[in-house]
Backbone as a chain_set.jsonl record, in Angstrom:
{"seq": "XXXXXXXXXXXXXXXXXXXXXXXXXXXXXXXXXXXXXXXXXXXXXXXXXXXXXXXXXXX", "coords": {"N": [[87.928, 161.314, 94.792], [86.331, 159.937, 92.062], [84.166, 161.15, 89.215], [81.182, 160.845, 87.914], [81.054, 162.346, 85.195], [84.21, 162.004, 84.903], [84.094, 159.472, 84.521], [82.057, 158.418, 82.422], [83.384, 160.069, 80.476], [86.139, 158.515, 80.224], [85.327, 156.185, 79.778], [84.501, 156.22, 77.165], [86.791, 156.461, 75.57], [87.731, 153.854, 75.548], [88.515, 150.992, 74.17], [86.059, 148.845, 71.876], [85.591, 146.173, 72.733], [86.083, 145.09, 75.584], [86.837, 143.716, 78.552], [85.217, 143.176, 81.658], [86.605, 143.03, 83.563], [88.459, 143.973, 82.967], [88.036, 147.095, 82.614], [86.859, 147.284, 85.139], [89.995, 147.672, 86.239], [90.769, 149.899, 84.788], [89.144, 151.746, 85.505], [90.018, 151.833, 88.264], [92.174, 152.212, 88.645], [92.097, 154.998, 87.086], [91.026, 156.387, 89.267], [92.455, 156.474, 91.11], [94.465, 158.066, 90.118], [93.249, 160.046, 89.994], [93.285, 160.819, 92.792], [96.016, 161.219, 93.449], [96.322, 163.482, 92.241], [94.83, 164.984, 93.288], [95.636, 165.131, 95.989], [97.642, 166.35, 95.619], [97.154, 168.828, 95.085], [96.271, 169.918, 97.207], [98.283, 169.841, 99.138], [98.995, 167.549, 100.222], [101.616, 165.969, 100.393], [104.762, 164.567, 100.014], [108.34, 165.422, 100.576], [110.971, 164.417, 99.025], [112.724, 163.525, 101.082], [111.009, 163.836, 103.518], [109.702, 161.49, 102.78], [111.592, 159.707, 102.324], [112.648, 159.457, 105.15], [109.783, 158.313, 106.208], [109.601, 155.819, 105.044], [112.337, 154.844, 105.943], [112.007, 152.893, 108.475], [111.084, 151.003, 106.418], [112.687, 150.39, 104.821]], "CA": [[86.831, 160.544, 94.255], [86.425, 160.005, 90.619], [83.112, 162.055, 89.236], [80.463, 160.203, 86.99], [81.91, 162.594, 84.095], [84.861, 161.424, 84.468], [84.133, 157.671, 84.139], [82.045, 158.318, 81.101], [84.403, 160.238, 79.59], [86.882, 157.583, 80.159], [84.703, 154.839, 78.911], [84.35, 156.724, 75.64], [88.243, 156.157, 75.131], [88.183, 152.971, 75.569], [87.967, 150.008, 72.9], [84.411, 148.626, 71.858], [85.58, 144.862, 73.287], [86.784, 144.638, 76.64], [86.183, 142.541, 79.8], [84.748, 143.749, 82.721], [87.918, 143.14, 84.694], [89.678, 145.186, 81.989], [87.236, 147.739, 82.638], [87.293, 147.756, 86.786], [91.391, 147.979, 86.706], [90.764, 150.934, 84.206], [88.418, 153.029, 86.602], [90.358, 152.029, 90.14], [93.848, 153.099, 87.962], [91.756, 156.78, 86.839], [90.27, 156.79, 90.251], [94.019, 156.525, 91.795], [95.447, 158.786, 89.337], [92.393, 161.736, 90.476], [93.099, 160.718, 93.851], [96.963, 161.565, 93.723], [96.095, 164.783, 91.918], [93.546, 165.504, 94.199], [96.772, 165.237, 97.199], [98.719, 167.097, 95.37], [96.609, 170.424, 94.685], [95.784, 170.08, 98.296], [99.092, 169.845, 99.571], [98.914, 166.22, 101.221], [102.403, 164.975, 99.674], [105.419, 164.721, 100.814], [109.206, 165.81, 100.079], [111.711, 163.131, 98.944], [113.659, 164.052, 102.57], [110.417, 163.2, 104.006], [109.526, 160.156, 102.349], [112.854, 158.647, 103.377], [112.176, 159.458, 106.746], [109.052, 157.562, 106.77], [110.062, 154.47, 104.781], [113.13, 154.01, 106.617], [111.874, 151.76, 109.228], [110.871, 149.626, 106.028], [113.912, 149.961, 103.679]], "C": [[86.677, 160.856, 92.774], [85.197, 160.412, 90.47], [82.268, 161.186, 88.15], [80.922, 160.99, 85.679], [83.177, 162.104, 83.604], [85.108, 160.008, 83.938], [83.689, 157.838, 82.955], [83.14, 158.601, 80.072], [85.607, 159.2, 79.479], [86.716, 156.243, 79.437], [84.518, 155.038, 77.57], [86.124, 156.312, 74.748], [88.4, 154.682, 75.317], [87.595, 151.955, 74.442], [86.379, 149.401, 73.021], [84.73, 147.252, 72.784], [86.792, 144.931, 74.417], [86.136, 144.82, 77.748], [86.132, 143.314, 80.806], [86.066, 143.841, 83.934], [88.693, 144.538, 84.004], [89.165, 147.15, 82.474], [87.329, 148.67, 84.338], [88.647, 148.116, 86.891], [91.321, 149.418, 86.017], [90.115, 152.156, 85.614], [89.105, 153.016, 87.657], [91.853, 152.687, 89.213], [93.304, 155.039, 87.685], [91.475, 157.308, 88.454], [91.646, 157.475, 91.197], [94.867, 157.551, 91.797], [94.923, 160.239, 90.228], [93.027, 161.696, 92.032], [94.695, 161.527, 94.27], [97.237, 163.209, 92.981], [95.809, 165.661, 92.95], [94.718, 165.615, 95.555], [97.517, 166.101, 96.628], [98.56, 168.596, 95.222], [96.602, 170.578, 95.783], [96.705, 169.979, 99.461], [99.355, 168.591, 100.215], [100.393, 165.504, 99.82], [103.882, 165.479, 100.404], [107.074, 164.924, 99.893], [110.137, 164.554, 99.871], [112.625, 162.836, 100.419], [112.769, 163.002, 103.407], [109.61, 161.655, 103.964], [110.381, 159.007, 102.493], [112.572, 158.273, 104.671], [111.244, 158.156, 107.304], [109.006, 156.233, 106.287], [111.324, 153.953, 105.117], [113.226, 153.301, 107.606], [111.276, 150.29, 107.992], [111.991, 148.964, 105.523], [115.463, 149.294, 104.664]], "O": [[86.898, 161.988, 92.345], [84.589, 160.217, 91.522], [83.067, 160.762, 87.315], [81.264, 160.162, 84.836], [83.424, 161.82, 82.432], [85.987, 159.558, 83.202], [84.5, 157.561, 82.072], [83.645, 157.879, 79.213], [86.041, 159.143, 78.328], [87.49, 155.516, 78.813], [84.378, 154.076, 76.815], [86.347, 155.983, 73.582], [89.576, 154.351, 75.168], [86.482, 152.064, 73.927], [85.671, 149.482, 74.025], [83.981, 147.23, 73.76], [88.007, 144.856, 74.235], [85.25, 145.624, 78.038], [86.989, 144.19, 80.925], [86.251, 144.61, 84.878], [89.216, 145.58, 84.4], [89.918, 148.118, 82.579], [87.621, 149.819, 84.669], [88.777, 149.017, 87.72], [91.864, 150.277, 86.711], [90.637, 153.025, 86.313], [89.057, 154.067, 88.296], [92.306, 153.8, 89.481], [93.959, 156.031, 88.007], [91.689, 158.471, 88.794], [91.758, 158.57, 91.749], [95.641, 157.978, 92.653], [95.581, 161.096, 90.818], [93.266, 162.829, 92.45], [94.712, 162.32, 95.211], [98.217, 163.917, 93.216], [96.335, 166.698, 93.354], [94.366, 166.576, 96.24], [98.2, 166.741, 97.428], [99.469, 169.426, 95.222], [97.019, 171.725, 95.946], [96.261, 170.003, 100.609], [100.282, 168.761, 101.006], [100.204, 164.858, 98.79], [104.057, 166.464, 101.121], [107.095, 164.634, 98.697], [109.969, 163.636, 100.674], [113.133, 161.727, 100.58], [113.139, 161.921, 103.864], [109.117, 160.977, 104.865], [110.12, 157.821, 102.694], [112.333, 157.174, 105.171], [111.497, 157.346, 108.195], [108.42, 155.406, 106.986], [111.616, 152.812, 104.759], [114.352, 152.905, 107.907], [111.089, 149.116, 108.312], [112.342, 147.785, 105.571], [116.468, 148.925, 104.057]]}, "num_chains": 1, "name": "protein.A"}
């Protein structure tokens, strides 16, 4: 979950003119980014071995 610090702080980097869409893809892209952090400190990821594994019923 992304933290009300982090959104401000994020919104501070960003240009004075831009669109509310521009804006939502920005926060769900930071939110995404914390989120795959946030799996990765916590061990929830997986080995390239295992990632085959489980996308080879798609590939």
């Amino acid at each position: 979950m992304i933290t009300k610090t982090q959104i401000i702080n994020s919104l501070d980097r960003l240009p004075e003119n831009i669109s509310i869409d521009q804006l939502v893809d920005h926060l769900i892209f930071v939110e995404k980014v914390q989120k795959g952090l946030d799996d990765f400190l916590n061990g929830r990821t997986n080995t390239k071995e295992e990632a085959k594994q489980k996308l080879s019923k798609w590939l």
